[in-house]
C-alpha positions in Angstrom: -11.2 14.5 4.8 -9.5 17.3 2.5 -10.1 18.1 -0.2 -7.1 16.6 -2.1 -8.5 13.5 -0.8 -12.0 14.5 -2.0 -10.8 15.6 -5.2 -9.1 12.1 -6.0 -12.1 10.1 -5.3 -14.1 12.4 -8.0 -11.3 11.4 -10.4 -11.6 8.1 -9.9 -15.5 7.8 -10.2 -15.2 10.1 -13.6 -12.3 8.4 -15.2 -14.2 5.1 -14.2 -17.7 5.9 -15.3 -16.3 7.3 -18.7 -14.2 3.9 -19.0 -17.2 2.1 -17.8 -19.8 3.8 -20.1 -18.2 5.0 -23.2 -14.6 3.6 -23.7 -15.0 0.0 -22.5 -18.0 0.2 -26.1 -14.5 1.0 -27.8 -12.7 -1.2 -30.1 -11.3 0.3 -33.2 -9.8 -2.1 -35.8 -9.1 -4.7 -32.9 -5.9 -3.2 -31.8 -7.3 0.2 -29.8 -8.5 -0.1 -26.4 -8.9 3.2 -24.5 -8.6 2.8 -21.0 -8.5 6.3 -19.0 -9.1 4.6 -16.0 -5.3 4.1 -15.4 -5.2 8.1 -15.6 -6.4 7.9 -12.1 -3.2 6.1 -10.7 -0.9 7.7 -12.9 -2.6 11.3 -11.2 -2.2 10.4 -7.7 0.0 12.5 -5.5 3.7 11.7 -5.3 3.6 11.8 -1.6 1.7 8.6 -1.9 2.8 5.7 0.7 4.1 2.6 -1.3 1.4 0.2 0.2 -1.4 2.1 -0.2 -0.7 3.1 -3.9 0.1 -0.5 -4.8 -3.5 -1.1 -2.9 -5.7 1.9 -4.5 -4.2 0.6 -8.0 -5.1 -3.2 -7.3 -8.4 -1.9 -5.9 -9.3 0.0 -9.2 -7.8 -2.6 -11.4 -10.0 -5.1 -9.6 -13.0 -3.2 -10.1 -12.2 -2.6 -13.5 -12.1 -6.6 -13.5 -15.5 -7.2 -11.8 -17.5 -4.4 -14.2 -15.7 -6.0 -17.5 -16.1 -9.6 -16.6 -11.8 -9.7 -17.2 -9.8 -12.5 -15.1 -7.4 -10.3 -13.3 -5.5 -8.9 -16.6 -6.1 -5.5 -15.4 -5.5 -5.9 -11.5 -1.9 -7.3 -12.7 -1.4 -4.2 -15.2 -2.7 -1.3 -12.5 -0.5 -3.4 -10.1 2.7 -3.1 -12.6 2.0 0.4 -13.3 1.9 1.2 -9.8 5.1 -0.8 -9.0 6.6 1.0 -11.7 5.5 4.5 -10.4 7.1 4.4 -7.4 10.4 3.1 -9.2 10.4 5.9 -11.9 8.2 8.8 -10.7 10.1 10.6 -9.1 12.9 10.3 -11.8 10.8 11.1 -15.1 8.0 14.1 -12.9 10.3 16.3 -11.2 14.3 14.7 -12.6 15.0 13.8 -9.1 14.3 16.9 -7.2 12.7 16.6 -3.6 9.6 18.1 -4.7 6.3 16.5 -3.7 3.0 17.2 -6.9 -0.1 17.2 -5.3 -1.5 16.3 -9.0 0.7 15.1 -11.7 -0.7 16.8 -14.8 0.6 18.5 -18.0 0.2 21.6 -15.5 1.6 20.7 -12.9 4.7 19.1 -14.6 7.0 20.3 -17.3 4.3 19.0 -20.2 7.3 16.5 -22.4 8.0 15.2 -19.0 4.5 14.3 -17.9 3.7 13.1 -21.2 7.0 10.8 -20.9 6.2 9.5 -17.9 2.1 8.8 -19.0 3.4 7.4 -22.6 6.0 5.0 -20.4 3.8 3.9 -18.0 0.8 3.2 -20.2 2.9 0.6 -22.3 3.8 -0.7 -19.0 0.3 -1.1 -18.4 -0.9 -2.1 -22.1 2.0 -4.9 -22.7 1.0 -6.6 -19.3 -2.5 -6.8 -20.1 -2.6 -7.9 -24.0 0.3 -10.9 -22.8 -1.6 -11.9 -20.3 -4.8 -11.6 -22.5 -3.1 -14.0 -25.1 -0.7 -15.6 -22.8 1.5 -16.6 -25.3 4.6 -15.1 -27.0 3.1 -16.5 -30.3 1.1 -13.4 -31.6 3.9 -10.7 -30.0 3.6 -8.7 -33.2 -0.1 -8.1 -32.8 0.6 -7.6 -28.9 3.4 -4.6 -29.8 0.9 -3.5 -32.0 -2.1 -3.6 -30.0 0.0 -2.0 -27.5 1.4 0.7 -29.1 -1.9 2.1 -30.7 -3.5 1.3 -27.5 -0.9 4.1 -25.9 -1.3 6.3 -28.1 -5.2 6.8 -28.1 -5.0 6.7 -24.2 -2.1 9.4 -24.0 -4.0 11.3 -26.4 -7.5 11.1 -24.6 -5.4 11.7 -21.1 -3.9 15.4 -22.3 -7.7 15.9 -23.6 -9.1 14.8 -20.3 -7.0 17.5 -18.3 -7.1 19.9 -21.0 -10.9 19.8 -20.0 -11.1 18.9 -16.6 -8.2 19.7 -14.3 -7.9 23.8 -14.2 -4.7 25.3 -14.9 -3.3 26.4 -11.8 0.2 26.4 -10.6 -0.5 25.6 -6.3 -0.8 22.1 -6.7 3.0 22.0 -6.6 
């Protein structure tokens, strides 16, 4: 396997043992919910089929539904966020260029455009999971709320997650 491959899965058991053990203990004032664990789709190459990115991100939501005791909310969401990835990825990361990005990071990308596309795709993510969570339109304040605050604490613990972990290099273009 290379080593992009190898680096990926590393992501993905970090961001998920961090979600699992620390952020999933989370709540603060019942409309924050960190959940890094989406970091790992949203970092996945661009040269990523369709089919298997909509599979990796069902995959990790589904686990993420198995270790929470959720019903599906976050299978759905990772689902959405991948569907959504493919659509606008390539438009928000590198404005329509023919470039493939080994790692999208605030690196790797132009950092406003990175943090576009992460602040986008993370109320994707957030709206889908707290309307399915209440399925109902009847609290939709507390759900923009909820996901809103939600997006920001994730985008904000996603910049300090690479700031610590992914090295600054410019050769994963």
């Amino acid at each position: 396997m290379t080593p992009l491959i190898w680096r990926n899965i590393g992501r993905f058991l970090l961001v998920m043992l961090i979600q699992l053990l620390v952020l999933n203990n989370v709540y603060l004032g019942g409309y924050v919910m960190p959940m890094l664990y989406v970091l790992f789709i949203l970092m996945l190459p661009t040269s990523t089929p369709r089919v298997p990115l909509l599979v990796i991100a069902f995959a990790a939501g589904l686990l993420m539904d198995i270790m929470a005791g959720a019903l599906g909310f976050h299978a759905l969401a990772c689902t959405v966020v991948a569907m959504l990835r493919i659509l606008f990825a390539d438009r928000i990361l590198t404005r329509g260029e023919n470039v493939v990005i080994s790692t999208p990071s605030i690196y790797t990308v132009t950092p406003q455009y990175f943090i576009t596309y992460l602040v986008l795709l993370l109320l994707a993510f957030y709206l889908v999971f707290y309307l399915l969570e209440i399925f109902s339109f009847r609290g939709l304040g507390g759900v923009l709320v909820a996901t809103v605050c939600s997006t920001l604490v994730t985008t904000l613990l996603a910049v300090l997650y690479q700031a610590v972990f992914i090295r600054k290099k410019k050769e994963d273009l």
